[in-house]
C-alpha positions as CSV (number, residue, x, y, z in Angstrom):
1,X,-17.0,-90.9,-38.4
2,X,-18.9,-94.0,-37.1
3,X,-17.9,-95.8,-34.0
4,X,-18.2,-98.9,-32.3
5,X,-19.2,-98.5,-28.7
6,X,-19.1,-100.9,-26.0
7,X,-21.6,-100.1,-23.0
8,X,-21.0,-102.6,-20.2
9,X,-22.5,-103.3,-16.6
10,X,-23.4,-105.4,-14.0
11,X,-26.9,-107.4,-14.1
12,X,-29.2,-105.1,-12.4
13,X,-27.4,-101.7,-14.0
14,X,-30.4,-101.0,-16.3
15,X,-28.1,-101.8,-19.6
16,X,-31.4,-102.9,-21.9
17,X,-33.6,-99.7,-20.5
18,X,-30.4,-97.8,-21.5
19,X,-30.9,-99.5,-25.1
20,X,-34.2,-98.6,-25.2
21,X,-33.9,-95.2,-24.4
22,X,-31.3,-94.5,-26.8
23,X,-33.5,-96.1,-29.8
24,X,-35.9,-94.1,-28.0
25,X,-34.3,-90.7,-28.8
26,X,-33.3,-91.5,-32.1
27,X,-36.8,-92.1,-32.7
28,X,-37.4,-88.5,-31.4
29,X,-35.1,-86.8,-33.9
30,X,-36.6,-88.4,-36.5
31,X,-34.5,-90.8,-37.3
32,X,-34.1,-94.7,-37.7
33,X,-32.4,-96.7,-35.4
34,X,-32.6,-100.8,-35.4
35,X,-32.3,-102.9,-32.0
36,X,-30.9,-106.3,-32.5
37,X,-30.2,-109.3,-30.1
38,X,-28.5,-112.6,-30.3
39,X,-31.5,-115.3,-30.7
40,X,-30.0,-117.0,-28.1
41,X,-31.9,-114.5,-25.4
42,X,-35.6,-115.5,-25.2
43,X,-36.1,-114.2,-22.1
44,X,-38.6,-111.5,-23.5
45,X,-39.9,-113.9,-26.5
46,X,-38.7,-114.0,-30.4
47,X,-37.8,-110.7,-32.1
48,X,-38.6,-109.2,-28.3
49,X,-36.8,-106.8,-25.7
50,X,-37.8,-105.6,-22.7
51,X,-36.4,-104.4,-19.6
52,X,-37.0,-104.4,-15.8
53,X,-38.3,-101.1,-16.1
54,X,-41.0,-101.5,-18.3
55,X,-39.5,-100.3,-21.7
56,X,-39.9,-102.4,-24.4
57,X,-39.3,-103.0,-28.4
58,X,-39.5,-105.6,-31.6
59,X,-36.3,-106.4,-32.4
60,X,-34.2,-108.7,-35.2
61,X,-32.1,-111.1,-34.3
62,X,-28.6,-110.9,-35.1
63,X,-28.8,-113.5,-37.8
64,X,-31.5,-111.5,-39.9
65,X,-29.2,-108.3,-39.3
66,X,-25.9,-110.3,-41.3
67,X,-28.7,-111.0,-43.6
68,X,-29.4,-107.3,-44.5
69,X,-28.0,-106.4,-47.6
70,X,-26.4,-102.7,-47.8
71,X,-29.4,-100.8,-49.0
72,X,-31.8,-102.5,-46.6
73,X,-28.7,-100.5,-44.0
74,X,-29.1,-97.0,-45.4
75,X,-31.8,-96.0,-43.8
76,X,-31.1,-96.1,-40.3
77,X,-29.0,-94.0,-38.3
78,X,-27.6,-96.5,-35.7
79,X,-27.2,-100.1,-35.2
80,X,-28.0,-101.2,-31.3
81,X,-27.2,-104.9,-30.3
82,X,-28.9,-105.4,-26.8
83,X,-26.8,-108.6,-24.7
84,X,-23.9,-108.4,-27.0
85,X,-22.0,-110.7,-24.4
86,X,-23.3,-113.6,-26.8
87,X,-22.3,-112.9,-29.7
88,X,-19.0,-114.9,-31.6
89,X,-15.4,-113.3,-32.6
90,X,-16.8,-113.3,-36.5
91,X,-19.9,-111.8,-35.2
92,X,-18.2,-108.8,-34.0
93,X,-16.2,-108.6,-36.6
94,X,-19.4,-108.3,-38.6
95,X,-19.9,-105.1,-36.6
96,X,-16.6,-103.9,-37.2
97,X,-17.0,-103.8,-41.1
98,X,-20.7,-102.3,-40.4
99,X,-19.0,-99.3,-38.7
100,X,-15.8,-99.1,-40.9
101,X,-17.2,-99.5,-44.4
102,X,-21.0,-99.1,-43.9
103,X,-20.2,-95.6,-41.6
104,X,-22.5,-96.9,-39.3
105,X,-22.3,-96.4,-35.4
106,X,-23.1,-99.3,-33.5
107,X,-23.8,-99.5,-30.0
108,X,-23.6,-102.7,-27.9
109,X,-24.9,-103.4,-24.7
110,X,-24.0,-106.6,-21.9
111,X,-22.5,-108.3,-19.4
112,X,-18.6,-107.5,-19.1
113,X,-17.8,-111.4,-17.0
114,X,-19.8,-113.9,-15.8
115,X,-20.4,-114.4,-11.6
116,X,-16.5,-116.2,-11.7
117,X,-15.4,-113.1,-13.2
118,X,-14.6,-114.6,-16.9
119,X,-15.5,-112.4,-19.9
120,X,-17.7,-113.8,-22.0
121,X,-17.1,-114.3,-25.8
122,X,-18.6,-111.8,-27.1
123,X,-17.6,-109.1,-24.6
124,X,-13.8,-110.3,-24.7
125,X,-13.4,-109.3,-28.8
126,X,-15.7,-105.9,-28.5
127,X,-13.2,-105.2,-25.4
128,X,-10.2,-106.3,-27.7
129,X,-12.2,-104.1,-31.1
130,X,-14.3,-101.1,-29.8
131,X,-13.5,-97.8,-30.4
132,X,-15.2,-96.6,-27.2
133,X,-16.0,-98.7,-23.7
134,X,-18.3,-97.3,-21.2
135,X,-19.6,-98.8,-17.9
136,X,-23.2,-98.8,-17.0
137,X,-22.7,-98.1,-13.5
138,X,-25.3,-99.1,-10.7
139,X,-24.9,-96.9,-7.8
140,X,-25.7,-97.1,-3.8
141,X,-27.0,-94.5,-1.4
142,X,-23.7,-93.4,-0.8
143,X,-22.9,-92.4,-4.1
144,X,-20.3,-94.9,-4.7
145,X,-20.2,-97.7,-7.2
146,X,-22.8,-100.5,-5.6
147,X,-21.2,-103.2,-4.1
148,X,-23.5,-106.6,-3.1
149,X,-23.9,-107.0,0.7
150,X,-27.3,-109.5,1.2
151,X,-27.2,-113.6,0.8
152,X,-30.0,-115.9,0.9
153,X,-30.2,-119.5,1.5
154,X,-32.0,-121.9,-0.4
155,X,-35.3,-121.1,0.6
156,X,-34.7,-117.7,-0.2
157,X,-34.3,-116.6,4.0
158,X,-31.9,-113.7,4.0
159,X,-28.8,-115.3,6.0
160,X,-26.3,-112.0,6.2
161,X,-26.3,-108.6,5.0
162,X,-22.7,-106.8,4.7
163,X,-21.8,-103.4,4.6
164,X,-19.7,-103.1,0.9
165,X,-17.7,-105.9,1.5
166,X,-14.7,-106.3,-0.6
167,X,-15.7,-110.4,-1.9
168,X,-19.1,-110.2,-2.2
169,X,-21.4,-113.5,-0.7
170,X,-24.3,-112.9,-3.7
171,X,-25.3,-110.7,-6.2
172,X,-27.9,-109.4,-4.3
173,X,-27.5,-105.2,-2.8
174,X,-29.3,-103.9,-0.4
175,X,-31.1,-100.8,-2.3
176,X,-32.1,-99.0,1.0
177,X,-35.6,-99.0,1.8
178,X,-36.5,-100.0,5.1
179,X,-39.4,-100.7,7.6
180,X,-38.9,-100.8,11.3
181,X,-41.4,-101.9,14.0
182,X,-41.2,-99.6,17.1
183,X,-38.1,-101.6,18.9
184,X,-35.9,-100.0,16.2
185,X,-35.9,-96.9,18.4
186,X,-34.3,-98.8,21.1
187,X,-32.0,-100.7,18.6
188,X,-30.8,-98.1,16.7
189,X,-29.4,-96.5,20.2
190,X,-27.1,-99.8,20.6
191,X,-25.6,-99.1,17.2
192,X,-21.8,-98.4,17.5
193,X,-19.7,-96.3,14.9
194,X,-17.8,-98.7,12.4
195,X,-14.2,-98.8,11.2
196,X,-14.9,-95.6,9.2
197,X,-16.5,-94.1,11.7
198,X,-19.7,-93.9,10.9
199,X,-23.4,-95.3,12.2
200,X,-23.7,-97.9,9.8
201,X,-27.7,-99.2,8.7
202,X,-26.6,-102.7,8.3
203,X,-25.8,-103.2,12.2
204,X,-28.9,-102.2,12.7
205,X,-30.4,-104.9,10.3
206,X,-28.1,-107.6,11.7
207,X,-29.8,-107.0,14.9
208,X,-33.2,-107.9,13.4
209,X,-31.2,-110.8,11.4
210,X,-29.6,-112.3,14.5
211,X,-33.1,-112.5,16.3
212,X,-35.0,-113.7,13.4
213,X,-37.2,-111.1,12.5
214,X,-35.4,-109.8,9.0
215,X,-36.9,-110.3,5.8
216,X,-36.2,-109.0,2.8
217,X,-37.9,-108.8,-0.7
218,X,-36.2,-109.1,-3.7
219,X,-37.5,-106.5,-6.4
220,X,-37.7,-108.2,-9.7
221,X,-38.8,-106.5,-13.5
222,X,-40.4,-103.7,-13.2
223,X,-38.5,-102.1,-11.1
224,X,-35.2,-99.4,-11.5
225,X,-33.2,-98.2,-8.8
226,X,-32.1,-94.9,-9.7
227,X,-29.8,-93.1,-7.7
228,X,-29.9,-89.3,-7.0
229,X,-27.1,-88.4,-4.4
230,X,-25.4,-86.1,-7.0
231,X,-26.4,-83.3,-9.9
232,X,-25.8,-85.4,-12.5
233,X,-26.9,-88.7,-11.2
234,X,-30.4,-86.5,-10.4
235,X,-30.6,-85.5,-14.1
236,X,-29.9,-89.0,-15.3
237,X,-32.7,-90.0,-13.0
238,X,-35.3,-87.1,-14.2
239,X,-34.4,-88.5,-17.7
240,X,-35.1,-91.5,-17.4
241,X,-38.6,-91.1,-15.8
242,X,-38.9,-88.6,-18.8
243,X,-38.6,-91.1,-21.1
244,X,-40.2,-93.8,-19.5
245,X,-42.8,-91.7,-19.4
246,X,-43.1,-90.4,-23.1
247,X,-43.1,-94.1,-24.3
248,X,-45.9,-95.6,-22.0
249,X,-48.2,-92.8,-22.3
250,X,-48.2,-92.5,-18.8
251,X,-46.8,-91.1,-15.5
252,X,-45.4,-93.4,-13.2
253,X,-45.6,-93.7,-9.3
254,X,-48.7,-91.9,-8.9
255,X,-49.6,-92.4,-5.2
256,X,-52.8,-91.4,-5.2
257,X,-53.4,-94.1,-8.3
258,X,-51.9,-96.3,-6.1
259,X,-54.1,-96.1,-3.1
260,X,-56.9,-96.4,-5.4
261,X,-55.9,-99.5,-6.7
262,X,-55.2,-101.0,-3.3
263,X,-58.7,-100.0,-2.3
264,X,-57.1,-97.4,0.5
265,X,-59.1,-94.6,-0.9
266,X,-62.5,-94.4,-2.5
267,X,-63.4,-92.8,-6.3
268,X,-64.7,-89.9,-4.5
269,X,-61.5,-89.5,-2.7
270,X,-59.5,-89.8,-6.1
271,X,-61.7,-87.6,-7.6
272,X,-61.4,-84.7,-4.5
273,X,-57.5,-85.5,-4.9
274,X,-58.0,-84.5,-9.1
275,X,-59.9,-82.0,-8.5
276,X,-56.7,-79.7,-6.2
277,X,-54.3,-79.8,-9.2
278,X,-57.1,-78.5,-11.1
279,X,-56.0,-78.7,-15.1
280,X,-52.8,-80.1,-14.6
281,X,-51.4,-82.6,-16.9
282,X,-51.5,-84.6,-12.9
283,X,-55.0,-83.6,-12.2
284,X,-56.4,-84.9,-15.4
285,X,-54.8,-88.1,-15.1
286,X,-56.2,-88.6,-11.8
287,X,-59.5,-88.0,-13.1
288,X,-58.5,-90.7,-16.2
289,X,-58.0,-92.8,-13.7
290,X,-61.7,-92.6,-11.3
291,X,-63.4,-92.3,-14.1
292,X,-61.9,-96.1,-15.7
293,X,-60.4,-94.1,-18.6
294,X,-56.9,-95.7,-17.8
295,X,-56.9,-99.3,-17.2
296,X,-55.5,-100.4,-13.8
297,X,-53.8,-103.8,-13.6
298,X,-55.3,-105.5,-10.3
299,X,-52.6,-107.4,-7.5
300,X,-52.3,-111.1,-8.2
């Protein structure tokens, strides 16, 4: 029996790679599965989406899928609607008669409530009509759910960090990768336990904040942060680098790749590196790679 499913998150909680990879694995078995979005969303272009990640797909726009007649339907297995948060009352009741009388699962993806906590239309009446609601959750080092503890000002100067605060400043979190300079040793030793008693990482950064020297880098597409503090999250993780993977063609975060493309180590250097892992699927594409087989991207 078809269902209507409504997968929900947070910007930032990977929602359209999650998309993605499910089209991804219908694809796999052998079957159809068709990826729709509001045409209201041209952030990836017309009939386009694409996440921060890297995965991307043609897609129709919602208007061409209420177009479809029922035979132009049958083929596919699944119906996935990528930032369903735009879509109308009559619009999801569109998908409603899709998975009631068409037998047709249908998956939508999107923002729960806007930054003032308000649901949006669309996510309001699949909220009120799905038959199942999961949250996409984005998680911190901890392990717990990821709360937003950095805030910029207007020139985009990092003017607090907070450690899980309970009204976040910003939609900004602090993902957890650091660099010190040699005072931190020094610093770190002035660090007190916290309420919960425990050395907390942000003191230490409001101690570089409070004389100046902070700065942080946002991390825009492109990037995931994928956490890996439990068994399952690690298997989520490993899966989605699996799958990323499979659809590019190619392996990602390759550090000897890297160095060679920020001119840190020379083609015969590569080459020496390709040569230890011998036949390996990692060894040949290090070799790919030196010998211009695999097109590198330079920095801006």
């Amino acid at each position: 029996m078809a269902k209507l499913y409504f997968r929900y998150g947070v910007m930032g909680s990977s929602k359209t790679a999650n998309a993605l990879m499910v089209r991804y694995n219908y694809e796999e078995r052998g079957q159809d599965a068709l990826l729709v979005k509001p045409a209201v969303d041209q952030r990836d272009g017309a009939r386009f989406v694409a996440s921060r990640a890297g995965l991307s797909h043609p897609c129709i726009y919602f208007s061409d899928l209420m177009e479809m007649t029922p035979r132009q339907l049958k083929p596919y297995a699944c119906i996935i609607v990528d930032e369903a948060q735009f879509l109308q009352k009559a619009d999801i009741y569109y998908l409603v008669h899709l998975v009631d009388d068409c037998n047709i699962p249908v998956m939508c993806y999107g923002l729960r409530a806007d930054f003032k906590g308000e649901l949006f239309p669309g996510s309001y009446h699949l909220l009120v009509m799905a038959d199942k609601l999961e949250e996409v959750k984005t998680i911190c080092w901890c392990g717990k759910k990821a709360t937003f503890n950095a805030r910029f000002d207007e020139n985009g100067k990092v003017i607090s960090v907070e450690e899980k605060p309970q009204h976040p400043k910003s939609n900004y979190c602090i993902t957890g990768l650091y660099f010190y300079d040699n005072r931190v040793v020094d610093m770190a030793k002035r660090v007190k336990p916290s309420a919960r008693g425990e050395l907390e990482i942000t003191d230490l950064n409001k101690m570089y904040l409070e004389d100046g020297s902070l700065n942080v880098r946002t991390l825009g597409r492109g990037y995931a942060w994928l956490d890996t503090g439990t068994m399952d999250s690690l298997y989520e993780a490993g899966e989605f680098v699996r799958t990323v993977q499979r659809a590019q063609g190619l392996p990602i975060a390759i550090v000897e790749e890297i160095a060679y493309e920020n001119g840190w180590i020379s083609k015969e250097e590569l080459l020496e590196s390709a040569e230890r892992y011998g036949k390996s699927p990692y060894g040949k594409h290090l070799k790919d790679v030196a010998e211009g087989k695999v097109v590198i991207v330079p920095n801006d």
